[in-house]
C-alpha positions, 0 to 999 in steps of 0.5 A: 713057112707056106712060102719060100720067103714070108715076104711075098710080091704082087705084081698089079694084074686088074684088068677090065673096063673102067668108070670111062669104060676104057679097057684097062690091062696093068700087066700090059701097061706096067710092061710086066709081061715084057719084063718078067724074067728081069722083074723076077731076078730083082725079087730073087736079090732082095730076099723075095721068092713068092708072088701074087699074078693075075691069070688074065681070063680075057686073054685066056678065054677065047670062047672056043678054046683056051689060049695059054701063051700069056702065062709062058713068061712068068711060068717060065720065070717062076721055074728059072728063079725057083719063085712060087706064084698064087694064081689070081683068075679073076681079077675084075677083067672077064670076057665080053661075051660073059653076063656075070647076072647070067646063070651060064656064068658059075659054070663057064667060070669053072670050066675056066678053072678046069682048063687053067689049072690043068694046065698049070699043074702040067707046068709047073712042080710042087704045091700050086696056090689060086685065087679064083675070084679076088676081091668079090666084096669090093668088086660086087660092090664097084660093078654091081652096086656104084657102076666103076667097073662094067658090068655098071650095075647101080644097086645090085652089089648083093647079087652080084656078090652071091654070083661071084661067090657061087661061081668062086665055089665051082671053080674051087671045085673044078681047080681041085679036080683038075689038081691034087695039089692045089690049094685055094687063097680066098682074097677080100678086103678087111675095112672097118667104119667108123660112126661120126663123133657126133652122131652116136645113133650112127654106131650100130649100123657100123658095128653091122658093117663091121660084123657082119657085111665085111664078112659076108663072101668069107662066110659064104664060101665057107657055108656060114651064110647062104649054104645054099650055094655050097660053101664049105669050111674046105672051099675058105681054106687059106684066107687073103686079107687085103689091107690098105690105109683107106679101108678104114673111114667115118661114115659119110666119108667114105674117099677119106682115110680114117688117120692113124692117131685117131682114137677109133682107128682099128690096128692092123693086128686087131683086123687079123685077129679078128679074121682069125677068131672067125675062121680059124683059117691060116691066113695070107696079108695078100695085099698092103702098101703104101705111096710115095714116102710113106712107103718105108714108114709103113713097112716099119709099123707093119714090122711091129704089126706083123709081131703082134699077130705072130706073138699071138699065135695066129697063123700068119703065113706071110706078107704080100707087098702089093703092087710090087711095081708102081702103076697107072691108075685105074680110072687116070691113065695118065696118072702114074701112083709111084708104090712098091720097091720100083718106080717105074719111069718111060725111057725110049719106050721102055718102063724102067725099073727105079729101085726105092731105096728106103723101101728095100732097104725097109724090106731087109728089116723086115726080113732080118726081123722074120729071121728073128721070129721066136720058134714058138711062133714059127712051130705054131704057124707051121702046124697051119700050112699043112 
């Protein structure tokens, strides 16, 4: 395996403006920064010794100097616990003082890069993991395209993508100057349409959708599309697939989850298959979940999932539950979405960690069915991680 454990857990780090342009920082706000030790200590006694942490580059970047103390707690967890991290450094939030249209942006961004990762690998021994910039489909399109998160832009989505994207390929390049030992986990969401029942001259534009728009970051980065920017095979290395319930729907309807036991619902197998087929890469599940009492349900269809693929001989390096934690929601404060192995319930200030049971108890499955792997599998997927 790449990781110390096949399960990993992802610790909700977005940070940044939301639609009522409140700032939003979910580390703070779940009391993970407070917590990392004791958050890091339950992983360790449910099997789990690899996560997913987000870098908050506002906290980070002062304009005139870098600022490392925000990562002290889980740097120094991560060493206590023997847990591996993948370092997340853009995780929607940057620094007011950055234009992410501007041509200043890419490099500012990889002299973040740089700094951050210099001082990583002084920190912290063996192989280190970073995603330079999660989710630049879906970002590119809520802040370049809909106006949910700042910049607000409305109708720039594809600008907005190929920034991202060309500062990600020079922060790669910086990270890897700075660490020898690095390796890259480039994070984007897989979604599949749908065209309406009724409206079979609506196929072809979904087939695009799914094709081509879907891929277009993943292509970018690798050289597939827009060589100019310097994408490379090497700068994909290991791919991040995001996964949710809702990123399948019908045309049209675009808030409504596609139901499972509709007859153009794509499996969860199929999607990695196909990134697979497309790439050749190793490939990470960096993000999946589900709310509430589905939590349990989906970790048994993600069992028979994860078989499949595995069985397939495609090399798939592991599972991140994410967020591992239950979270407010970006643009409801107020509104707390229960996710994860732990509620979290306010007592006397403090957020206290309830365990779900059925979801740990679904996660020991999990782990007992890992531990049954056939060594075909195993010996395949080991062949990808070095």
């Amino acid at each position: 395996m790449l990781f110390n454990s096949f399960l990993l857990a992802g610790f909700e780090g977005s940070t940044g403006y939301n639609l009522h342009r409140q700032w939003i920082d979910q580390v703070e706000a779940t009391q993970h920064d407070r917590f990392a030790d004791e958050d890091y200590r339950r992983l360790v006694e449910v099997g789990i010794r690899a996560v997913r942490e987000s870098v908050r580059w506002s906290l980070v970047d002062r304009k005139d100097f870098y600022d490392f103390s925000s990562l002290e707690p889980f740097i120094n967890a991560s060493r206590k616990y023997t847990i591996e991290i993948i370092f997340d450094l853009f995780h929607f939030g940057y620094p007011d003082f950055i234009d992410l249209f501007s041509q200043d942006f890419p490099k500012r961004f990889a002299g973040y890069c740089y700094a951050t990762a210099t001082y990583i690998s002084e920190n912290v021994p063996g192989i280190l993991y970073f995603t330079p910039i999660n989710e630049p489909s879906y970002f590119s399109w809520a802040a370049g395209e809909v106006g949910l998160f700042a910049p607000y832009a409305i109708g720039r989505g594809y600008e907005l993508k190929v920034q991202l994207v060309k500062a990600a390929i020079q922060g790669i390049n910086a990270i890897r100057a700075a660490c020898r030992r690095a390796r890259i986990v480039t994070v984007d969401p897989i979604c599949h349409v749908s065209a309406p029942l009724d409206r079979p001259d609506l196929q072809a534009e979904a087939d695009a959708f799914n094709q081509n728009a879907v891929y277009q970051a993943w292509d970018m980065l690798s050289g597939k599309l827009a060589p100019e920017l310097g994408g490379s095979r090497t700068h994909l290395d290991i791919v991040g697939v995001n996964y949710y319930w809702t990123n399948q729907w019908e045309m049209g309807k675009e808030g409504e989850a596609l139901k499972d036991a509709d007859p153009r619902h794509c499996s969860l197998s199929r999607l990695l298959d196909d990134v697979w087929q497309r790439y050749g890469a190793t490939i990470l599940l960096t993000e999946t979940s589900q709310v509430g009492d589905l939590r349990p349900i989906w970790m048994n269809q993600l069992i028979h999932e994860v078989k499949i693929v595995l069985e397939s001989q495609i090399p798939l390096q592991g599972v991140c539950l994410y967020p591992i934690l239950g979270m407010p929601e970006w643009h409801q404060r107020d509104l707390w979405t229960q996710m994860g192995m732990w509620d979290l319930e306010l007592r006397e200030g403090e957020l206290v960690r309830l365990p779900f049971t059925p979801m740990i108890e679904a996660a020991k499955d999990f782990q007992l069915f890992e531990k049954q792997l056939s060594q075909t599998a195993v010996s395949h997927a080991l062949r990808y991680s070095r």
